[in-house]
N, CA, C and O atoms as CSV, one atom per row, in Angstrom:
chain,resi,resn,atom,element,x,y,z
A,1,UNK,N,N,-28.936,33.394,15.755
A,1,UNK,CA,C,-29.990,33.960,16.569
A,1,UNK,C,C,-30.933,32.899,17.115
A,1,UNK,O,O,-31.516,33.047,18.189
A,2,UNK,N,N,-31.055,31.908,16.400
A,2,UNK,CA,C,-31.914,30.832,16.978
A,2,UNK,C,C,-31.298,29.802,17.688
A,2,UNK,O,O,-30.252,29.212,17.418
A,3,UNK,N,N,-32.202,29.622,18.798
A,3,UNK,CA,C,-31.920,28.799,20.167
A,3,UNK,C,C,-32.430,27.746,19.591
A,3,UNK,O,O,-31.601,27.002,19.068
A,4,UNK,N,N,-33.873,27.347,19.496
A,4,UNK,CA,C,-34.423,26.560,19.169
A,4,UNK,C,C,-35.033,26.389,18.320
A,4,UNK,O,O,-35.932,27.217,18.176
A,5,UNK,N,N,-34.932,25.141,17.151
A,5,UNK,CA,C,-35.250,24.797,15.964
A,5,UNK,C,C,-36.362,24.662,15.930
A,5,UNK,O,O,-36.870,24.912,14.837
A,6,UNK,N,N,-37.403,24.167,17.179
A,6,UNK,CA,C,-38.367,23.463,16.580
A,6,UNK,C,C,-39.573,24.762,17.138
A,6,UNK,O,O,-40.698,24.385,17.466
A,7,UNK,N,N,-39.298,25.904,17.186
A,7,UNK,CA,C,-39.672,27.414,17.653
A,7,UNK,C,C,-39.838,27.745,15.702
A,7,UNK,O,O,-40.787,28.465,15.390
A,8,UNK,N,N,-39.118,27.324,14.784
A,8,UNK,CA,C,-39.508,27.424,13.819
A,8,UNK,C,C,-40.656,26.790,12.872
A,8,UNK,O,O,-41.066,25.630,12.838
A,9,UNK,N,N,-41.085,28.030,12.037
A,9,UNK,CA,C,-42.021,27.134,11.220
A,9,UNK,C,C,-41.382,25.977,10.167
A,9,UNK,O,O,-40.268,25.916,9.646
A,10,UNK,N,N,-42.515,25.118,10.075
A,10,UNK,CA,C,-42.069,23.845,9.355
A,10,UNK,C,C,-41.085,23.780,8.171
A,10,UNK,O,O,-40.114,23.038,8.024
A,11,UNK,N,N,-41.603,24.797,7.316
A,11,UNK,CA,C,-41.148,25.327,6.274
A,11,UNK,C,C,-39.790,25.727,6.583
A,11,UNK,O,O,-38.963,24.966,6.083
A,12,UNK,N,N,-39.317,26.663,7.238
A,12,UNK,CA,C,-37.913,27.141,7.589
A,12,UNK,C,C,-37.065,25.791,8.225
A,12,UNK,O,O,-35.924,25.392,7.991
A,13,UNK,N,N,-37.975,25.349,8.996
A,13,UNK,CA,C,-36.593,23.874,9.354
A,13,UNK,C,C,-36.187,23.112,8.209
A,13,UNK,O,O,-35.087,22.580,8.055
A,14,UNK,N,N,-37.505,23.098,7.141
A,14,UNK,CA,C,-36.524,21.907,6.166
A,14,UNK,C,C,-35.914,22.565,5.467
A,14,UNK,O,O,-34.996,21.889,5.004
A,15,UNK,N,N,-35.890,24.216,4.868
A,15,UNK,CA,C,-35.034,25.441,4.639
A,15,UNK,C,C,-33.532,24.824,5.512
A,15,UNK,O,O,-32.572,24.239,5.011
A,16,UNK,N,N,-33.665,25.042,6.340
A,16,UNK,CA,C,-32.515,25.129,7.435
A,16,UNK,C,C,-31.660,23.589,7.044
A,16,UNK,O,O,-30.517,23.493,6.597
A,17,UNK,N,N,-32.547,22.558,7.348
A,17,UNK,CA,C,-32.463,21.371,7.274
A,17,UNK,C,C,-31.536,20.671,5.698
A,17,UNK,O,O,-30.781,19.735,5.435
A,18,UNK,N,N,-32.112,21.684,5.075
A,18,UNK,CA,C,-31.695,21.510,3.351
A,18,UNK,C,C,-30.352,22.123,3.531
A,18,UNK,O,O,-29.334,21.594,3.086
A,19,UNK,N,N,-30.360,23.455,4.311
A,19,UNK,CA,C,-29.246,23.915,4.137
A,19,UNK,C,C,-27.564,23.438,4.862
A,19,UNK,O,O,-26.417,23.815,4.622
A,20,UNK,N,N,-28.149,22.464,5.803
A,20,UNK,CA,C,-27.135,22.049,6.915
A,20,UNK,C,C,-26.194,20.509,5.490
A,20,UNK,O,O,-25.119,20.200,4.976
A,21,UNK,N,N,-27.478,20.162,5.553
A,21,UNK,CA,C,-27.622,18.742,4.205
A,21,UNK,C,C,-26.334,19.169,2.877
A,21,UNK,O,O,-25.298,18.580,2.570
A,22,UNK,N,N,-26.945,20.386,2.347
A,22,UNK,CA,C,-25.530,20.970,1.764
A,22,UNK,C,C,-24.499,20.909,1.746
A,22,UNK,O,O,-23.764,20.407,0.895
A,23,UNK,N,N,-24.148,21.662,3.151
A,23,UNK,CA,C,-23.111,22.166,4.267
A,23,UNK,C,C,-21.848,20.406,4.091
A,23,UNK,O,O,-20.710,20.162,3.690
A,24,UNK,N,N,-23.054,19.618,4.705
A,24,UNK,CA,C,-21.972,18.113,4.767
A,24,UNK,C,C,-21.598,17.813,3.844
A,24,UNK,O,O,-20.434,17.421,3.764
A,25,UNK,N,N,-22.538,17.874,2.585
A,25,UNK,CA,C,-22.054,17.089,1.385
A,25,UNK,C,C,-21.089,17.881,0.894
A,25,UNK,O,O,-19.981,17.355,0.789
A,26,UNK,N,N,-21.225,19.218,0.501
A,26,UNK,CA,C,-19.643,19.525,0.286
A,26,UNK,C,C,-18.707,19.591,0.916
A,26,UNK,O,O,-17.758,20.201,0.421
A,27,UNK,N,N,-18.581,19.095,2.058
A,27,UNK,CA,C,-17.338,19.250,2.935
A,27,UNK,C,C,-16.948,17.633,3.099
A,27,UNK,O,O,-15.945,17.167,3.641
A,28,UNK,N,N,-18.072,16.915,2.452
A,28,UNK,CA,C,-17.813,15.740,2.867
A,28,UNK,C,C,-16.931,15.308,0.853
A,28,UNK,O,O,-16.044,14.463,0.730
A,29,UNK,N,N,-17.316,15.866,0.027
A,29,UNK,CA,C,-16.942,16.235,-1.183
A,29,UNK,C,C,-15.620,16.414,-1.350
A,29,UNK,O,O,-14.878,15.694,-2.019
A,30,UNK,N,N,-15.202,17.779,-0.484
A,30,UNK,CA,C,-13.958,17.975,-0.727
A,30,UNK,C,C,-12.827,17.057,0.270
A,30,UNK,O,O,-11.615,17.268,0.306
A,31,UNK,N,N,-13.453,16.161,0.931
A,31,UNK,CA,C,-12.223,15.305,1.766
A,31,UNK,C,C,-12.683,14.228,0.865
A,31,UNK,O,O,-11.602,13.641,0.836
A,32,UNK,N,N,-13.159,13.778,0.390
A,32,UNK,CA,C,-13.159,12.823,-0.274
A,32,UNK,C,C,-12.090,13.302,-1.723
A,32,UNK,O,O,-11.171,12.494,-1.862
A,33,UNK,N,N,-12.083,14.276,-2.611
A,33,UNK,CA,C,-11.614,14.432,-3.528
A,33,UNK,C,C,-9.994,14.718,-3.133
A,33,UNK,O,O,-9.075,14.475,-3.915
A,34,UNK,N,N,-9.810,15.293,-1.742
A,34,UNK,CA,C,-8.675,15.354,-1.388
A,34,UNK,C,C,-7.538,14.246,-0.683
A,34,UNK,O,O,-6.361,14.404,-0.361
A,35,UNK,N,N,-8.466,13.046,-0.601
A,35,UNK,CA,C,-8.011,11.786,-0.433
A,35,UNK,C,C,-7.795,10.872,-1.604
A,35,UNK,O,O,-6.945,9.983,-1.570
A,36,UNK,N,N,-8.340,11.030,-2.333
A,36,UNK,CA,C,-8.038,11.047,-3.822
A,36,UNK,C,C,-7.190,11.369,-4.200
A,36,UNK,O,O,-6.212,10.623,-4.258
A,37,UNK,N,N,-7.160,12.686,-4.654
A,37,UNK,CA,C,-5.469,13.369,-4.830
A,37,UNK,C,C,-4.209,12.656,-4.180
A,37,UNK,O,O,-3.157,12.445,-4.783
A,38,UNK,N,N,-4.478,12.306,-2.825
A,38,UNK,CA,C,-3.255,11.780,-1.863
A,38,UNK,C,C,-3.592,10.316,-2.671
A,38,UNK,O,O,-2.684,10.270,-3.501
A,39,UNK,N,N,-4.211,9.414,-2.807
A,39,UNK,CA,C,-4.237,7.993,-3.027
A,39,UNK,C,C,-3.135,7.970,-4.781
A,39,UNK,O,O,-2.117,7.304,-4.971
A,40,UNK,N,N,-3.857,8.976,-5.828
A,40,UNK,CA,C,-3.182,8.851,-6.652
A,40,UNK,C,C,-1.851,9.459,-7.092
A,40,UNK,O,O,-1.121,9.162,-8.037
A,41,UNK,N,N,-1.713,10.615,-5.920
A,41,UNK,CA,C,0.065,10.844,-5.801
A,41,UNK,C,C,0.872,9.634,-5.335
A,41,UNK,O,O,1.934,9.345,-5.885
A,42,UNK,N,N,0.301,8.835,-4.189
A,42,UNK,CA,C,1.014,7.831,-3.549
A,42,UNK,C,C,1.297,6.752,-4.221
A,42,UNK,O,O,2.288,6.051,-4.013
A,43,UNK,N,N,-0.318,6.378,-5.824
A,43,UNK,CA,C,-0.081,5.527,-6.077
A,43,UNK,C,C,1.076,5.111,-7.292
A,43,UNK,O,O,1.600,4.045,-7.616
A,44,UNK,N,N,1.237,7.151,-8.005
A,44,UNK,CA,C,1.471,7.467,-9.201
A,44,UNK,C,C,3.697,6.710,-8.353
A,44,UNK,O,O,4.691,6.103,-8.751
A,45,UNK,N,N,3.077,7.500,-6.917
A,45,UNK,CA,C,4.737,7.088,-6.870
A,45,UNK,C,C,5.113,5.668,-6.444
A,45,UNK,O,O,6.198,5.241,-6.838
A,46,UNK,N,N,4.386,4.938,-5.729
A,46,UNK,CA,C,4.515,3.377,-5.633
A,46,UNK,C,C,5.037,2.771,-7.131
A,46,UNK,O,O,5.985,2.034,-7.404
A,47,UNK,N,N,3.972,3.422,-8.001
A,47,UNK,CA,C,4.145,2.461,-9.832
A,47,UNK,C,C,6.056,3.127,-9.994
A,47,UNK,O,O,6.830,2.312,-10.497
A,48,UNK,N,N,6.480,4.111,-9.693
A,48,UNK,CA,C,7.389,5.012,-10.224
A,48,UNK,C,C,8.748,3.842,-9.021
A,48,UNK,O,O,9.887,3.651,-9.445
A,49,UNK,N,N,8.535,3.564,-8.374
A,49,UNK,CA,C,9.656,2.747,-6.972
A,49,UNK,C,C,9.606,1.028,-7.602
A,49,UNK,O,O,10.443,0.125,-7.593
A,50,UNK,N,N,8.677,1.095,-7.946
A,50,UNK,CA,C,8.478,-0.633,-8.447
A,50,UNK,C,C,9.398,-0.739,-10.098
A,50,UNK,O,O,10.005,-1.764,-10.410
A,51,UNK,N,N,9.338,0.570,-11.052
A,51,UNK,CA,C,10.202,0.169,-12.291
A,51,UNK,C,C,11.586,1.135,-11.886
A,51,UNK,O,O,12.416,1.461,-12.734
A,52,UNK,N,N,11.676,1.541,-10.376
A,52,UNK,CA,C,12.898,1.582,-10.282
A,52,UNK,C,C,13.845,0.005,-9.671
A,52,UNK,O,O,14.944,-0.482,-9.936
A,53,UNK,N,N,12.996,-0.271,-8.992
A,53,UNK,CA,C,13.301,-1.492,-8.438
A,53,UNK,C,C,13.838,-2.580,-9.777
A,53,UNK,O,O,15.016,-2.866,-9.992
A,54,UNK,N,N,12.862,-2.986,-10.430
A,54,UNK,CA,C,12.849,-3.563,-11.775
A,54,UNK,C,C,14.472,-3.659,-12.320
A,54,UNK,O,O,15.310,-4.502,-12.640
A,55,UNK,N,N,14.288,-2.093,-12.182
A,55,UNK,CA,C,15.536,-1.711,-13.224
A,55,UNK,C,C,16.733,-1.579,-12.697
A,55,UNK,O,O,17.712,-1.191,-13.333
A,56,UNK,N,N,16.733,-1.903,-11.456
A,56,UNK,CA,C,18.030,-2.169,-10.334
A,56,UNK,C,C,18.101,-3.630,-10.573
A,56,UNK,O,O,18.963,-3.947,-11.392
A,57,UNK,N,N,17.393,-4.622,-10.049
A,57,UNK,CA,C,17.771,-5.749,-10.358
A,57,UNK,C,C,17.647,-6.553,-11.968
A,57,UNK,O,O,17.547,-7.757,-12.203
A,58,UNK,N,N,17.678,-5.794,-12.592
A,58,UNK,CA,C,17.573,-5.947,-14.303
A,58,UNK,C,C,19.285,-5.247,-14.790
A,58,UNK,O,O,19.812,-5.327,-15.900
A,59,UNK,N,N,19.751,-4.690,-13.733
A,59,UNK,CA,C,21.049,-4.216,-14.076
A,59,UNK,C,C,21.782,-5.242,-13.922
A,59,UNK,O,O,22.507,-5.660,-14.825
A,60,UNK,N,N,21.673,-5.915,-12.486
A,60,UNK,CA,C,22.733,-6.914,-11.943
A,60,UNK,C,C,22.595,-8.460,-12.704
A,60,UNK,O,O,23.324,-9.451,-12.704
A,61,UNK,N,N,21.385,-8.164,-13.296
A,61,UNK,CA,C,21.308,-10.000,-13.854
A,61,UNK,C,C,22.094,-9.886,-14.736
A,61,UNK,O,O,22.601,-8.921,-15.307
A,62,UNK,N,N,22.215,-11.491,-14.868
A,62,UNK,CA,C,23.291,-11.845,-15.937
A,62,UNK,C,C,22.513,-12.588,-17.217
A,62,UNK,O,O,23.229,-12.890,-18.172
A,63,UNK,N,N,21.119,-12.892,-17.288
A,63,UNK,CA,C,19.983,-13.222,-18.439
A,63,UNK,C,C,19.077,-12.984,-17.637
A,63,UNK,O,O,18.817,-13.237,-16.460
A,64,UNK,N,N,18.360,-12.116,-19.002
A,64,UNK,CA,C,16.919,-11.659,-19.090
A,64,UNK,C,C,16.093,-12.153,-19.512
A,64,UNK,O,O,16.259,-11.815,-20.684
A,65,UNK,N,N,15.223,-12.758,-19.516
A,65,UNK,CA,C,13.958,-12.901,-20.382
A,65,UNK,C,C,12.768,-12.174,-20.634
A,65,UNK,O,O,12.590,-11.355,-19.733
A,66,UNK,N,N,12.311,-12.161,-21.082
A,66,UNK,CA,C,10.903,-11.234,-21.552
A,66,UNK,C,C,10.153,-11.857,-22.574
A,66,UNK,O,O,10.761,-12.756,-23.156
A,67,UNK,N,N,8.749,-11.580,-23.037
A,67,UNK,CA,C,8.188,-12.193,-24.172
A,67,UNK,C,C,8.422,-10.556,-25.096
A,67,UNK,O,O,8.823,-9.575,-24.469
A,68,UNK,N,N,8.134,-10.476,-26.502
A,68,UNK,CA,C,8.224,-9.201,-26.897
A,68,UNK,C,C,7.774,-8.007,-26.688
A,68,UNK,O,O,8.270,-6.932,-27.027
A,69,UNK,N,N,6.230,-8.358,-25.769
A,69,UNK,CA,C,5.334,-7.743,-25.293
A,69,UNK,C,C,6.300,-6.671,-24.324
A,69,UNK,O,O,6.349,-5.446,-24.432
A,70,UNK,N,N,6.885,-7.355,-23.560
A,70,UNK,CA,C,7.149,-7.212,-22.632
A,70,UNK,C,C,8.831,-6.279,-22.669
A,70,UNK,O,O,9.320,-5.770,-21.660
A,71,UNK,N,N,9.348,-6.249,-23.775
A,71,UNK,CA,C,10.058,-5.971,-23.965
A,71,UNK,C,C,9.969,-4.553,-24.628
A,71,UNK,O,O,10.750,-3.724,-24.162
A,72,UNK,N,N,9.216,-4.179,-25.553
A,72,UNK,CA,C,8.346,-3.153,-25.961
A,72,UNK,C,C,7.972,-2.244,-25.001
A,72,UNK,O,O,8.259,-1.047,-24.961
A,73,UNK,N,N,7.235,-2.964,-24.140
A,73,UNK,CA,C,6.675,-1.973,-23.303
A,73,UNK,C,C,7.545,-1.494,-22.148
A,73,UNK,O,O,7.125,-0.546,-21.484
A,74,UNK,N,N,8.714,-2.050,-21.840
A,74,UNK,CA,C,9.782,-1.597,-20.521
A,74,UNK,C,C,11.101,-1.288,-21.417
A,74,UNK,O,O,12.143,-0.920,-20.875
């Protein structure tokens, strides 16, 4: 219904003002959390292509080395 903001009293614009302020931060909230989601699907599958990789050319060698650490943990 309102044309013009500044037709309002002071009080109602920073009402209004508070309420717009809201408005961004959660929308600015949920693309942020939803870029997130995408960063750690992408990253969960990058880690998942790198110990496939690993384990492709860990097939074809003919000596391995590792320290025990390292052996343990792969």
């Amino acid at each position: 219904e309102i044309q013009d903001v500044w037709q309002l009293a002071l009080n109602s614009r920073w009402q209004l003002y508070r309420l717009w302020l809201q408005m961004y931060q959660a929308d600015t909230r949920r693309k942020i959390l939803n870029y997130e989601r995408q960063y750690r699907t992408s990253a969960e599958r990058m880690a998942e292509l790198r110990l496939q990789e690993d384990l492709h050319i860990l097939k074809d060698a003919q000596v391995v080395g590792m320290t025990t650490t390292g052996a343990a943990k792969y």
